[in-house]
C-alpha positions in Angstrom: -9.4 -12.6 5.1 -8.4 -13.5 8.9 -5.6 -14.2 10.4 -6.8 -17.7 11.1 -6.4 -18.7 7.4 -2.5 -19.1 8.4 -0.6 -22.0 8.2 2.1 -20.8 10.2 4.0 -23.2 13.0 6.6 -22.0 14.6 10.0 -20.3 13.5 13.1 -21.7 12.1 16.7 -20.7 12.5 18.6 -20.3 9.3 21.9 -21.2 11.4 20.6 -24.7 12.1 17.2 -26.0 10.8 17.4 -28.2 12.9 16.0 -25.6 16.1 12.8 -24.6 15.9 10.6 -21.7 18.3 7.2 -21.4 18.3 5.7 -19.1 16.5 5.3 -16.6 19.0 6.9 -14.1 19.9 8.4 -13.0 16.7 12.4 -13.4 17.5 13.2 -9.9 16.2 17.0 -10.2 17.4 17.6 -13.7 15.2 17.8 -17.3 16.4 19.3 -17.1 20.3 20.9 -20.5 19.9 23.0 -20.1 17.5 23.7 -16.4 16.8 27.5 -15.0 18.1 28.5 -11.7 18.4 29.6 -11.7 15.1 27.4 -13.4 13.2 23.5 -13.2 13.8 21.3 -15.8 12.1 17.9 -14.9 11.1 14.8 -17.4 11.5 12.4 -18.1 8.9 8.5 -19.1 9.5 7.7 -23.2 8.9 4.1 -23.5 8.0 2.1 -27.4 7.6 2.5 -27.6 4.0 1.1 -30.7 3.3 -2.4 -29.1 4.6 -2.2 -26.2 1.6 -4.9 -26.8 -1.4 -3.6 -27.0 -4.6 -5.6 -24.5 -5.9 -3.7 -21.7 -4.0 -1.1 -21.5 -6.9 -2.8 -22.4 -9.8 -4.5 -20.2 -12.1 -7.7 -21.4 -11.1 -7.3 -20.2 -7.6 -7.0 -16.4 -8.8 -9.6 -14.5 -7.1 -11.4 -16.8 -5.1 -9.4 -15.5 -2.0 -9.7 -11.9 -2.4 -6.5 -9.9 -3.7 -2.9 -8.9 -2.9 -1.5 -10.8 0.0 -4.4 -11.5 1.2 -4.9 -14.7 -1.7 -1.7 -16.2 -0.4 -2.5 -15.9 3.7 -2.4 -19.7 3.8 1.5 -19.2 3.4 1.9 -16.0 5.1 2.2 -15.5 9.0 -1.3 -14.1 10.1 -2.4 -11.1 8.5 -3.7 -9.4 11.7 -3.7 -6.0 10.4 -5.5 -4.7 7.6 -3.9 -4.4 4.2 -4.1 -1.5 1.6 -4.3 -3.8 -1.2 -0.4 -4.8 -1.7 0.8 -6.7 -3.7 -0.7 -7.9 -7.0 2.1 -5.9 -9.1 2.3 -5.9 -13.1 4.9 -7.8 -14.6 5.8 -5.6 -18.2 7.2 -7.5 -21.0 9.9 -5.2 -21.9 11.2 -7.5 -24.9 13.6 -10.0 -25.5 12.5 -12.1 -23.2 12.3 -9.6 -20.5 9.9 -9.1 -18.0 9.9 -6.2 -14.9 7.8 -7.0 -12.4 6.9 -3.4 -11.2 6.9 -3.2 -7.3 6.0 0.8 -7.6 2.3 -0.1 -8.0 1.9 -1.0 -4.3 0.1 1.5 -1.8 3.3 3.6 -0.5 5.2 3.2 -4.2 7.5 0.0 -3.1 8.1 -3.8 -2.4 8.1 -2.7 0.9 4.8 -2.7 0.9 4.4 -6.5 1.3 6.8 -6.8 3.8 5.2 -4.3 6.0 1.8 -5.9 6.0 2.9 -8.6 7.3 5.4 -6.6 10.1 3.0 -4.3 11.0 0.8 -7.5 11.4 3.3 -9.0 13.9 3.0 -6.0 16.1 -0.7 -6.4 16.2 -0.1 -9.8 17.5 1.8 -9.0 20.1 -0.1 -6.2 21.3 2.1 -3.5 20.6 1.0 0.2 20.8 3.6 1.1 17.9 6.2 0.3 15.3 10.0 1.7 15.1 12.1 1.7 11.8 15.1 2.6 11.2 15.0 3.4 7.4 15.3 6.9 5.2 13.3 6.0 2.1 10.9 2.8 1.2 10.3 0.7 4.7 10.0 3.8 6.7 6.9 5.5 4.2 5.2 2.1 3.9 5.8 1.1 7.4 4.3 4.8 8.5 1.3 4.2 6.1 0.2 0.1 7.4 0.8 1.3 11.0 -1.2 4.5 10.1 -4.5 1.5 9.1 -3.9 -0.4 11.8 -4.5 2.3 14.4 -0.4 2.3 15.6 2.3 4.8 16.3 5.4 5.0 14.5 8.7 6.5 15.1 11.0 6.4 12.2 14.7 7.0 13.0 15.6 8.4 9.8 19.1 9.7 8.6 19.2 13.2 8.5 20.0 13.6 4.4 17.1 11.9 3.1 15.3 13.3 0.2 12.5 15.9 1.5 9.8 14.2 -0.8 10.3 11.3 1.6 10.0 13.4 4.6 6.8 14.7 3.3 5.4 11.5 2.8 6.4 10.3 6.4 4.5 12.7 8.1 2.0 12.8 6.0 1.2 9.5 7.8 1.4 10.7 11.1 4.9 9.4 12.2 6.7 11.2 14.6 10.4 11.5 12.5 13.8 11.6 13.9 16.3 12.4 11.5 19.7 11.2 13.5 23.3 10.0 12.3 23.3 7.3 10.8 25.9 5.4 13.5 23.3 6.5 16.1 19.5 5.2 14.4 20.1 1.6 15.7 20.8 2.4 19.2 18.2 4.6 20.0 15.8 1.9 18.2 17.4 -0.8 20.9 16.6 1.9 23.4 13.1 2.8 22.0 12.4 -1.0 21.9 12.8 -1.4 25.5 11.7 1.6 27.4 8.5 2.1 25.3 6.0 -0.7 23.9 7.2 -0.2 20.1 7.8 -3.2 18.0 10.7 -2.9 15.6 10.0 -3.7 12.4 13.5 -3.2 11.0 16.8 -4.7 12.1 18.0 -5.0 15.6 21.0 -6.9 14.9 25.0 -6.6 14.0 24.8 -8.2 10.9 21.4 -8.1 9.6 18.6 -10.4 10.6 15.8 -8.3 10.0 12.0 -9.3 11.2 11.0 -12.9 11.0 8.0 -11.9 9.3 8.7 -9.3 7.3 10.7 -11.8 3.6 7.7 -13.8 4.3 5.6 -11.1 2.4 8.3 -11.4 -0.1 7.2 -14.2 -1.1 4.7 -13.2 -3.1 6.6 -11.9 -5.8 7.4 -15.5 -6.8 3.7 -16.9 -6.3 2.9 -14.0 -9.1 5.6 -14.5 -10.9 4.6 -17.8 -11.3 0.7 -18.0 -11.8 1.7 -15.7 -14.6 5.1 -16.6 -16.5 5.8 -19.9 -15.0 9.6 -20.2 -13.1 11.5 -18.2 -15.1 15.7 -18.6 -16.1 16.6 -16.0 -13.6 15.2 -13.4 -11.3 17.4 -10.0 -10.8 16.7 -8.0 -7.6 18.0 -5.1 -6.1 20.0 -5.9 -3.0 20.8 -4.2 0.2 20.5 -6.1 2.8 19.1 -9.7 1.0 15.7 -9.6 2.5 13.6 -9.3 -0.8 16.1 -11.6 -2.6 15.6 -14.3 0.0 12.0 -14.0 -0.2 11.5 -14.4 -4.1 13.7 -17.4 -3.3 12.0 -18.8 -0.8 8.3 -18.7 -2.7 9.8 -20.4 -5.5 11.3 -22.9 -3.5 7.8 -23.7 -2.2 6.5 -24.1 -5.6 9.0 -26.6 -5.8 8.2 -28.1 -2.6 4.6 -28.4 -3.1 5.2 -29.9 -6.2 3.6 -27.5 -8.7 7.2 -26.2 -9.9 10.3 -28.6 -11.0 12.8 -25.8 -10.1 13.7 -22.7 -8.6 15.1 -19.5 -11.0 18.3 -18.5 -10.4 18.9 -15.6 -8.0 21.1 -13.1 -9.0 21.5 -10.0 -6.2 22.5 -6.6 -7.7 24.6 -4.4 -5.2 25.8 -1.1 -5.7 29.7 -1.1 -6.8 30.2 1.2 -4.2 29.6 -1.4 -1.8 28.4 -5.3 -2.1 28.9 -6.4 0.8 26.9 -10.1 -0.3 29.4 -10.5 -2.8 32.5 -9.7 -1.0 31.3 -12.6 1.6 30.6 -15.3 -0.8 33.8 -14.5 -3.0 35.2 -14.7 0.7 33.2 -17.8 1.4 31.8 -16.2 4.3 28.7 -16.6 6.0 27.9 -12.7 6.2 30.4 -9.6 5.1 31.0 -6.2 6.3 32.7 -3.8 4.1 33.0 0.4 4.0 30.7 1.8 1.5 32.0 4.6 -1.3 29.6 7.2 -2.3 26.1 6.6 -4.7 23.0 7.5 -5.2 21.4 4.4 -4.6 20.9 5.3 -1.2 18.2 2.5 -0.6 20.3 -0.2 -1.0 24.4 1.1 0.0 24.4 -1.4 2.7 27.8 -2.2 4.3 26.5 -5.2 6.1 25.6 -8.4 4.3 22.8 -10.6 5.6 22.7 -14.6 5.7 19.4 -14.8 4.0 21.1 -13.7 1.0 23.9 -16.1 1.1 21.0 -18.6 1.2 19.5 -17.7 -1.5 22.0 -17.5 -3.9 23.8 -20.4 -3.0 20.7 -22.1 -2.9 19.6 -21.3 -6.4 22.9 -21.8 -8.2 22.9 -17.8 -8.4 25.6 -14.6 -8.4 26.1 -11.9 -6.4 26.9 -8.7 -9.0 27.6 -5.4 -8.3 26.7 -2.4 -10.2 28.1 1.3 -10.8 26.1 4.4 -10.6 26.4 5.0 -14.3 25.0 1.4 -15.1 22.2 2.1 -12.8 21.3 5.6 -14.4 21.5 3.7 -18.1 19.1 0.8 -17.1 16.5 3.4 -15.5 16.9 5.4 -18.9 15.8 2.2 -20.1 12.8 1.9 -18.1 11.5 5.0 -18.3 11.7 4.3 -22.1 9.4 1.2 -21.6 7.1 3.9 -19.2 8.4 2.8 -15.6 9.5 5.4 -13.8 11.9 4.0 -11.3 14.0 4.9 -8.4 17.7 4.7 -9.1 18.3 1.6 -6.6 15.4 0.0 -8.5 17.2 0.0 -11.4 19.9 -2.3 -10.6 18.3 -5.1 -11.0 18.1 -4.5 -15.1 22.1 -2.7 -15.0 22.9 -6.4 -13.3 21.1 -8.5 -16.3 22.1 -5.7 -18.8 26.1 -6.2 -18.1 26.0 -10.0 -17.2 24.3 -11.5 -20.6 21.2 -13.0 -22.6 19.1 -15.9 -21.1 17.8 -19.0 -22.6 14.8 -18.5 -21.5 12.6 -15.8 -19.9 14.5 -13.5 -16.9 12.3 -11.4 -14.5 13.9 -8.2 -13.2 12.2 -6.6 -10.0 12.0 -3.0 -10.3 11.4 -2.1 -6.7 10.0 1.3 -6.0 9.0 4.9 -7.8 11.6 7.2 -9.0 10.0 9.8 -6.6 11.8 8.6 -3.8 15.3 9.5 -5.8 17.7 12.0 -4.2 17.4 14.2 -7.2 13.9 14.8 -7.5 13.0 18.2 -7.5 16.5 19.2 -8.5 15.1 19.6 -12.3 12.7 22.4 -13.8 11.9 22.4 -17.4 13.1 26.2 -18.9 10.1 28.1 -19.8 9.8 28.7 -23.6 8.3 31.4 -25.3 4.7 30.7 -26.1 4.7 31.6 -29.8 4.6 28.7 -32.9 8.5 30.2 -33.0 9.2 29.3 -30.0 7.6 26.2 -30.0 9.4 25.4 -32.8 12.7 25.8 -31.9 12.3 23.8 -29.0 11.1 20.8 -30.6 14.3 21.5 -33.2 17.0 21.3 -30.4 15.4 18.1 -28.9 16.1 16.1 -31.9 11.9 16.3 -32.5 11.5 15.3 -36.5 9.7 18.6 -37.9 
């Protein structure tokens, strides 16, 4: 698949849709026209729609474009680097009407994944001779691993207290690592930006814009969603910053647009009570929110700092903001790991915000977005040793509640 296959025209501020920017350079810093230093709007990619075949979407169309994002590049922004076959996640009927769509099955273990193909693709464009991120968990690992394909550096400003199985798997990939404060990663990216020829593929601004690019890979969730289950009641997702939740927005919105869907799910986002910065602004009625964030362990999504792409989406779709505690969290990835899907704690929230808001009509997707091996915890638990007699044996299974 080339990156000629595109359909993208230009970029689109989410401030006014009125303004549009070629597509070229990638506005990393939001739209310039109608950003303040307050607010920062993000743009979005406009692609000739009326030039996609109908076949793209449909059942029919399954494999005749290759696999993971590669099928959908029509609708992407041009897939200049080389994938590692993202995308093209299971979605588990769990029962009741419930379906997880299992974003741990992509290359580096996240959604992330299909964000940074298209990112890391962006730098290509431009001619960059690296990538900086500003993450401690999912974007920086996947980020790492498509700039490791596409022949790139990375730097990855991480925060110095993130869990050493992610460390490992950063360098593992060849990125030069900086744990720093936190209050200090986005400066030095700024800095690292401008002095060196790095492309940032995380956000630059003060309340969170992110890459143009990068929800555009998003976007696939809700093509997959779709060619399998149809538009369903409701989609739950796991919210930090609103990126993913726009995205899975945004693809079913072009359903609708092209005409092969009649509506768009509902978009609930599922912040950490410890925060929710998304829902603070829209009870508000605020375009964006910042708000101090308590202590969790789902580090991957205790953002203080809402975005507006998330106010988009959820106002767009008729949707809710809902927050969830630590405990609600730790029940719903019980619950998964019943069902077999081992989940990060932060991916759980997306089930903790359907489990405590109610039943659907119809069916409800819940995006489960990355492995529990990227949880603070791991390695914190060792299984005692038993003695290796039938006895032994025994007893063990007898003070697990095992039937013998």
């Amino acid at each position: 698949m080339t990156a000629g296959d595109s359909l993208a025209t230009g970029q689109r501020s989410l401030g006014d849709k009125d303004i549009s920017y070629p597509l070229w350079p990638p506005l990393t810093n939001g739209c310039p026209r109608t950003s303040t230093d307050e607010v920062a709007y993000p743009v979005e990619v406009d692609y000739t729609y009326e030039r996609v075949n109908s076949d793209l979407l449909s059942h029919s169309g399954r494999g005749s474009r290759g696999s993971g994002l590669d099928r959908w590049a029509p609708l992407l922004p041009p897939l200049a680097a080389p994938g590692l076959g993202e995308g093209g996640t299971p979605l588990v009927d769990i029962g009741g009407g419930v379906f997880v769509k299992d974003e741990s099955r992509n290359p580096t273990w996240s959604h992330k994944d299909r964000l940074n193909r298209c990112t890391v693709s962006a730098a290509v464009g431009v001619g960059a001779q690296g990538v900086v991120v500003a993450s401690s968990g999912n974007h920086g690992a996947s980020a790492a691993a498509f700039a490791a394909r596409a022949g790139l550096r990375c730097v990855v400003l991480a925060s110095d207290g993130m869990p050493p199985a992610v460390d490992t798997f950063l360098n593992a990939y060849g990125a030069t690592v900086l744990p720093v404060p936190e209050a200090a990663r986005w400066p030095l990216m700024r800095q690292l930006v401008e002095r060196f020829d790095l492309h940032p593929v995380s956000n630059l601004t003060v309340t969170h814009t992110g890459h143009p690019f990068g929800a555009e890979g998003y976007k696939t969730i809700a093509y997959e969603i779709f060619t399998e289950l149809g538009v369903p009641e409701a989609v739950f997702v796991p919210t930090g910053y609103g990126e993913l939740l726009f995205g899975v927005w945004k693809g079913f919105a072009e359903l609708k647009r092209l005409g092969l869907a009649q509506r768009t799910p509902r978009m609930f986002a599922c912040e950490p009570a410890a925060g929710g910065p998304l829902a603070a602004a829209l009870r508000a009625g605020r375009l964006t929110g910042r708000i101090p964030v308590g202590p969790t362990s789902a580090y991957a999504i205790d953002c203080s700092v809402a975005g507006h792409r998330g106010i988009v989406a959820v106002r767009e779709s008729g949707g809710e903001a809902l927050v969830v505690s630590d405990e609600e969290m730790r029940s719903a990835q019980s619950e998964l790991a019943g069902q077999g899907l081992w989940a990060e704690l932060s991916s759980a929230a997306g089930l903790a915000g359907l489990r405590g808001y109610g039943a659907f009509d119809g069916p409800v997707v819940c995006v489960s977005t990355s492995s529990g091996f990227k949880d603070l915890s791991v390695g914190s638990r060792k299984s005692e040793a038993v003695e290796p007699t039938w006895d032994g044996v025994l007893s063990r299974l007898r003070a697990t509640g095992f039937p013998t």
